[in-house]
Residue, then its C-alpha position, 0 to 999 in steps of 0.5 A: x927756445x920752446x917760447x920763441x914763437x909763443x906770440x905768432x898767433x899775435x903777430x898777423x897784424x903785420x900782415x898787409x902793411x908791407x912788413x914780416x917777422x924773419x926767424x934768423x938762424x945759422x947754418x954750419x958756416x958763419x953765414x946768416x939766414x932768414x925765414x918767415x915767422x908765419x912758415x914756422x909751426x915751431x922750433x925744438x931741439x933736434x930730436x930723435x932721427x930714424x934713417x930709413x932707405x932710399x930716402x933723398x940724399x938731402x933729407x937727414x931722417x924721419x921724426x916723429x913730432x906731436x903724432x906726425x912723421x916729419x921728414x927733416x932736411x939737412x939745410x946745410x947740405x941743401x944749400x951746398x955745405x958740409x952736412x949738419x953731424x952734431x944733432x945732439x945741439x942744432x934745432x929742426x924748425x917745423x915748417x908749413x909750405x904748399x900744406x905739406x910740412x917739414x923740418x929743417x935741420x939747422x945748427x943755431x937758431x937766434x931771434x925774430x925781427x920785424x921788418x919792411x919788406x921794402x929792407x929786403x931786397x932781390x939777391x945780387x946778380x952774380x951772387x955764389x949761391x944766387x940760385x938758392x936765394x930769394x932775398x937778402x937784407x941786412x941785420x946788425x951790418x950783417x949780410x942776411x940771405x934768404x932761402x928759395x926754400x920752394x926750389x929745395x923742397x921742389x928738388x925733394x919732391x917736384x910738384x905736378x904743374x899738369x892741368x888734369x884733362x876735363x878742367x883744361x878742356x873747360x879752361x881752353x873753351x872759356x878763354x877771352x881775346x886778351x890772353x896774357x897773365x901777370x905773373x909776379x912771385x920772387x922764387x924761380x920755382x913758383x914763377x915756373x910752376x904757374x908759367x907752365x900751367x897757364x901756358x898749358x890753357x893757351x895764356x901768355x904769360x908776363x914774369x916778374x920778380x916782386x910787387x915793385x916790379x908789377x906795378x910799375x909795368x902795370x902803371x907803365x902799360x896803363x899808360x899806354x891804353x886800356x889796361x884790360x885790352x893789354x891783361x887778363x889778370x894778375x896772379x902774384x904771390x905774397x911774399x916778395x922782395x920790396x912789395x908784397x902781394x897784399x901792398x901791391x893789391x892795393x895799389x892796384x885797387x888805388x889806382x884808378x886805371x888798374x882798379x878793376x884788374x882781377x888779382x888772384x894771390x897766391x901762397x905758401x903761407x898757412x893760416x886763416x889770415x890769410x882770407x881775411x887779408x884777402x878781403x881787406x885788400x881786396x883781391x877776388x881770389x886766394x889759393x894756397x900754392x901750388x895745385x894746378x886744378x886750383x889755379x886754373x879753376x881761379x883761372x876760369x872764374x876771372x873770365x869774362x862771362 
């Protein structure tokens, strides 16, 4: 299991092309899971846990892995299952979300695949445990769920979406007549997070759930007039169902009539790709997700001067 992700150093050639690696992995009952090869830092059988008061009934215990103290989360329990009591055979998967890293305890933890984002597609409506799922897709005819991992680690330990007091002020000063924002992010946490900072500054915000859904109301509303008399700007995230935030980047740049649309991505992704992308697919600024004085100060530089 320690050569799993020998290769994801390699792997960023797939970004921007609409494609991912899902890392599979099972939890206690039959159902399949999915996480991004790029939020994986490593994958070890479970180590040693130290319990320790008054920490949250999800997370399991505290490791100590390569010099850093990791809190470990029980998966299963975090999605509404039976909690994970075998240790001596599951794995921790290290993650990095929002520069803060984590483990996830898991019971089985199976192969990469390589996939189209366009493969994976926004849950059902109805779905049982919809309010914890970001995705699905399908692997091997099996049904593959994908976590809404920032709602869990938002339920551990919320975020602050606060604007700090001498950058609203700046932010309120600095607004244009045309005030509303495009929000496009897959994970109901993330949209929330950005809609009250940016409602917070006096912007309305527009929400929705991936880059397909984005640029057919930004092709829709073009249509309609002088985009930049209906937007201000368009923050999205990367990772989304069907289209991601560097393939709707694009698009917009593609498009003669969306072409100068000021594109803020945003991420819980980590690396230094990341900017390199940025470039490439020519957005006019990058923010890891999610810091509220960042996104706003993003914010004031899109304004027209």
């Amino acid at each position: 299991m320690s050569g799993i992700l020998d290769s994801v150093n390699q792997r960023t050639q797939l970004v921007g092309q609409n494609r991912l690696e899902l890392l599979t992995f099972r939890l206690q009952r039959r159902q399949r899971y999915g996480i991004n090869v790029f939020k994986v830092k490593e994958v070890l059988q479970c180590p040693k846990l130290t319990t320790m008061p008054n920490l949250h009934p999800l997370v399991k215990g505290i490791a100590h892995i390569r010099g850093q103290t990791i809190s470990v989360i029980d998966m299963s329990l975090a999605t509404g299952g039976r909690p994970i009591d075998d240790l001596d055979n599951c794995f921790v998967i290290i993650s990095e979300f929002n520069r803060s890293i984590q483990g996830f305890l898991v019971s089985s933890v199976e192969r990469i695949i390589n996939m189209n984002w366009e493969s994976i597609l926004p849950p059902p409506k109805g779905a049982g445990r919809a309010n914890y799922l970001t995705a699905v897709t399908e692997i091997d005819n099996e049904l593959v769920e994908i976590l809404d991992v920032e709602k869990i680690l938002d339920e551990i330990s919320p975020v602050n979406t606060d604007i700090t007091g001498t950058v609203l002020e700046e932010l309120v000063d600095c607004l244009p007549a045309v005030r509303r924002v495009l929000v496009a992010d897959d994970s109901s946490v993330a949209r929330k997070q950005v809609q009250r900072a940016i409602e917070a500054i006096g912007c309305e915000c527009v929400l929705v759930k991936d880059g397909k859904e984005a640029i057919t109301l930004l092709r829709s509303m073009a249509k309609e007039g002088d985009i930049h008399q209906q937007l201000a700007l368009v923050i999205s995230d990367i990772e989304m169902p069907e289209m991601d935030g560097y393939t709707l980047t694009a698009e917009i740049r593609n498009d003669p009539a969306l072409k100068d649309m000021h594109v803020i991505l945003h991420t819980s992704l980590s690396g230094v790709f990341n900017q390199a992308m940025v470039e490439r697919v020519g957005a006019n600024a990058f923010i890891p997700k999610f810091n509220p004085d960042e996104l706003g100060a993003a914010v004031k530089a899109a304004m027209p001067k």
